[in-house]
C-alpha positions in Angstrom: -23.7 124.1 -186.6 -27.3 123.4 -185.2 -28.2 126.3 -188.1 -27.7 123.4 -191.1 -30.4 121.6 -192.7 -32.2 119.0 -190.2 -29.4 119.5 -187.5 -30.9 119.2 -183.8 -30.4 121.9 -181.3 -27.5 122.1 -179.6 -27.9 125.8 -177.9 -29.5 125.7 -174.6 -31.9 128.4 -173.9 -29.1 129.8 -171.0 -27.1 129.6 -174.2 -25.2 127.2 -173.4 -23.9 124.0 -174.9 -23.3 120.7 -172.7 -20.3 119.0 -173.5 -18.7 115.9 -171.8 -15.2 115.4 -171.7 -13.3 112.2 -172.4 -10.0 111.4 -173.0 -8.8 110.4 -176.6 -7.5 106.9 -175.6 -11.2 106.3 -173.9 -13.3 107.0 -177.5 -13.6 105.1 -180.2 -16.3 105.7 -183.5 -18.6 102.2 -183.5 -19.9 103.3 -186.6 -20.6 105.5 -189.4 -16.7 106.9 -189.4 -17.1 107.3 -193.1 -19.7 109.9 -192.3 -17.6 112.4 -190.3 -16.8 115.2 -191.4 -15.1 118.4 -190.0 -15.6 121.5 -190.1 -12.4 124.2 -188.8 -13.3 127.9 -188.4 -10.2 128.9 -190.6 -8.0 126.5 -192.3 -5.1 126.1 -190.1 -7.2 126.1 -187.4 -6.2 123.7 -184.3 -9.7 123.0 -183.2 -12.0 121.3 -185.2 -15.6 120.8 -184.8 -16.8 117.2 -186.2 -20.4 116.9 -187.8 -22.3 113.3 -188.9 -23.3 114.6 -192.8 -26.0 112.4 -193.0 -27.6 114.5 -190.6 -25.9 117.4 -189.6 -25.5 116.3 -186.0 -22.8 117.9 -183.9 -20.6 115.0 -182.8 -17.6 117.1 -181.0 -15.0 119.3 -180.7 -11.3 118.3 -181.1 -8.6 120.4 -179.9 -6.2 118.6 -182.2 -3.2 119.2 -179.7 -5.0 118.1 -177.0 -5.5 114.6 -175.0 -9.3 115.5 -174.7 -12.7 115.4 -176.9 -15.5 118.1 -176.1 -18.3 115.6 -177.2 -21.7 117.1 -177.3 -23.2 115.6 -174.7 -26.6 115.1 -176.7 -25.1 112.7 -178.8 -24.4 110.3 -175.7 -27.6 108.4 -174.8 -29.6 109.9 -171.3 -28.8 107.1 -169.3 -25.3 107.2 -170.0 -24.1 111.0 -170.0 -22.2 111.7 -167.0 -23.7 114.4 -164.3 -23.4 118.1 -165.1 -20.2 118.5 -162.5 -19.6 122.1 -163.4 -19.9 125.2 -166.5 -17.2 127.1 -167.5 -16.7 129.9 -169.6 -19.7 131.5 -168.6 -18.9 135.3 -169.4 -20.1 135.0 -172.3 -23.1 133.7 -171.8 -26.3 136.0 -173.3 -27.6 138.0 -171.0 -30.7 137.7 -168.8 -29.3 133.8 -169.2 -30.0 133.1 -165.5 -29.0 129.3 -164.4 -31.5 127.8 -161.8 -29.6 124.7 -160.1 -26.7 124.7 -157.6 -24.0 123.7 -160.3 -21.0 126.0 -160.4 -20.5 128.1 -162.8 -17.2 130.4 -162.8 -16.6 132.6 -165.8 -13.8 131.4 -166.8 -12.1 127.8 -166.1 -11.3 126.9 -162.6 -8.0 125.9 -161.1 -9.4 122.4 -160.3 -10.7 122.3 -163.9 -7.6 122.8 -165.2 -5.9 120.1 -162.3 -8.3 117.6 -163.6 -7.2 118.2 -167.2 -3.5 117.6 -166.6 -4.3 114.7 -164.3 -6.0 112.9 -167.0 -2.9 114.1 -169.4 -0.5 112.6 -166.7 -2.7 109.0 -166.7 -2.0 108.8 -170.2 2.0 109.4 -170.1 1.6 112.7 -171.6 0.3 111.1 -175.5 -2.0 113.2 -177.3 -3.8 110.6 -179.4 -4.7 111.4 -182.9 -8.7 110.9 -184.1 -7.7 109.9 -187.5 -11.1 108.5 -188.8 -12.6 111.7 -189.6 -11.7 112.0 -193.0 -14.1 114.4 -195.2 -15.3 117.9 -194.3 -18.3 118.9 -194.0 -20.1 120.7 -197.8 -21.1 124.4 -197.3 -18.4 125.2 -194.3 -19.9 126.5 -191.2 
């Protein structure tokens, strides 16, 4: 997605992509709904990324049967993205990638990871909330 027309980067140069995660009863679209559009990898896809077609920014990724958002986390202002707690899935990152901080970084997810994930699921009595204000899909599919 950051290869469309004006788009900003979303590829780190340890090629990865920060994400913040937040659960579907905690996110809400203050404006520009109308201007979401989605883009799905094949048709019946369950995942979904979600682009603003004014400008081709990557907004975030929807697992549609899950209770969570993968929101890129450059669309969140500085002062407000949470700190970088942990990366996962880091196999396939390119190689010579090297990461220079102290933040883990397991290859796949982690057992706590995944703890965290159902604990937020068990906080919201097990509802997997629908984002039903993307509408349109994004022209020239990804």
């Amino acid at each position: 997605m950051h290869t469309l027309p004006g788009a900003p980067e979303i590829v780190h140069s340890d090629g990865g992509t920060p994400l913040v995660l937040y659960r579907k009863d905690r996110v809400t679209c203050a404006k520009g709904a109308d201007l979401m559009g989605e883009v799905r990898l094949k048709p019946d896809s369950k995942t979904r990324r979600v682009v603003a077609t004014c400008c081709n920014s990557p907004m975030f990724l929807e697992f549609t049967n899950g209770h969570w958002l993968s929101i890129y986390a450059g669309r969140l202002p500085e002062a407000e993205r949470p700190p970088l707690e942990i990366r996962t899935m880091t196999r396939d990152r390119p190689g010579g990638a090297d990461f220079d901080d102290d933040i883990p970084s397991p290859k796949t997810h982690t057992g706590k990871f995944m703890f965290r994930l159902l604990g937020a699921w068990l906080a919201m009595g097990f509802r997997t909330p629908k984002i039903n204000y993307v509408k349109g899909t994004l022209n020239g599919q990804v």
